[in-house]
C-alpha positions in Angstrom: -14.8 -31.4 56.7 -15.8 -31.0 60.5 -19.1 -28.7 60.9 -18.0 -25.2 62.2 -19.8 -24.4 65.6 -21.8 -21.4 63.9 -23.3 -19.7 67.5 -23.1 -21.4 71.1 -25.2 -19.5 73.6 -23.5 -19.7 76.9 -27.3 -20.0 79.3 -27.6 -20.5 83.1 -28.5 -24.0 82.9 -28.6 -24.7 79.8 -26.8 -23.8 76.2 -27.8 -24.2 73.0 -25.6 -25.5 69.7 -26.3 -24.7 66.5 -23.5 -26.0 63.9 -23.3 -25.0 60.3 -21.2 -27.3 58.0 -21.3 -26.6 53.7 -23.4 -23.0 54.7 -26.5 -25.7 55.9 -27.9 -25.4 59.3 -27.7 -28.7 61.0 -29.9 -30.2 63.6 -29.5 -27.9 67.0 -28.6 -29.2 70.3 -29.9 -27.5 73.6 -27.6 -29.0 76.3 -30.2 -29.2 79.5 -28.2 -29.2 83.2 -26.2 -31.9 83.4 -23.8 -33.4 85.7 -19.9 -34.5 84.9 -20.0 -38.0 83.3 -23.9 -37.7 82.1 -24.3 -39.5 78.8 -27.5 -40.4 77.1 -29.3 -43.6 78.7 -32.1 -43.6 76.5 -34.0 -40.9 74.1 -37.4 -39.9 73.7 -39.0 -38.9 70.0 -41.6 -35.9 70.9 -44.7 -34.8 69.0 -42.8 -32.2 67.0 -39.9 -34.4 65.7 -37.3 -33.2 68.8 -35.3 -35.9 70.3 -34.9 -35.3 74.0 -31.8 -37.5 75.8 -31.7 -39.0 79.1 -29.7 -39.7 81.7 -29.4 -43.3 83.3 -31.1 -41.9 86.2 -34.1 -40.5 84.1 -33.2 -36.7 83.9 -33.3 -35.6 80.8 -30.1 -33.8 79.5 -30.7 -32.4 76.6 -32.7 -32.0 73.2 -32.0 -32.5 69.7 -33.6 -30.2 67.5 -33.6 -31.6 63.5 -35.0 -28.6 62.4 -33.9 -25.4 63.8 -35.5 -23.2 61.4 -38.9 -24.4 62.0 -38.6 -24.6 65.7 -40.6 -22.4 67.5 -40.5 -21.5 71.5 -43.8 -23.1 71.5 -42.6 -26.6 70.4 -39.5 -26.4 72.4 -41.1 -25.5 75.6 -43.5 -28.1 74.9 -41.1 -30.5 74.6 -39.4 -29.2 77.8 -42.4 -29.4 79.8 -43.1 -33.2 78.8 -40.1 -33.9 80.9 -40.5 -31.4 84.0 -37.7 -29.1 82.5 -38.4 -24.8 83.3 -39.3 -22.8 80.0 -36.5 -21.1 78.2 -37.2 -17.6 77.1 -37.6 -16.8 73.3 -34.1 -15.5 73.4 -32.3 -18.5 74.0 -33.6 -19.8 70.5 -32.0 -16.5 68.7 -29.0 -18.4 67.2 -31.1 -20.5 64.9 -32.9 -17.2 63.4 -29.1 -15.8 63.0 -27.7 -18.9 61.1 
């Protein structure tokens, strides 16, 4: 059975996934600006356990989130600012308290 996309928050620059499959939360993806045809180059393991992807060219493209129940905007932010990204507001992390 294919996971069921549970909440997709539509951001300016950025969107976060949170799939559900057999009523579990599964590891969240936050989808960073991005241009047509970017695929992950490399990845980057961060203090907190979030796996951030980047683009051939170094920009980082998104973040994998294992655990979305324990992330906090703290961590992610953290992570964010490790690669140069802007902060995302507490709000854009809502789908994983929903789930």
């Amino acid at each position: 059975m294919r996971p069921h996309t549970l909440w997709i928050a539509a951001l300016k620059h950025h969107y976060l996934e949170s799939p559900i499959a057999k009523a579990r939360l599964r590891p969240a993806y936050l989808y960073l600006a991005r241009r047509p045809g970017d695929t992950s180059a490399r990845a980057l393991v961060t203090q907190s356990g979030d796996v951030i992807d980047f683009a051939a060219d170094d920009r980082a493209i998104g973040m994998e989130i294992p655990s979305p129940a324990a992330a906090t905007i703290q961590s992610v932010n953290e992570a964010l600012r490790l690669v140069s990204y802007p902060p995302i507001l507490a709000e854009d992390l809502k789908p994983l308290r929903t789930a």
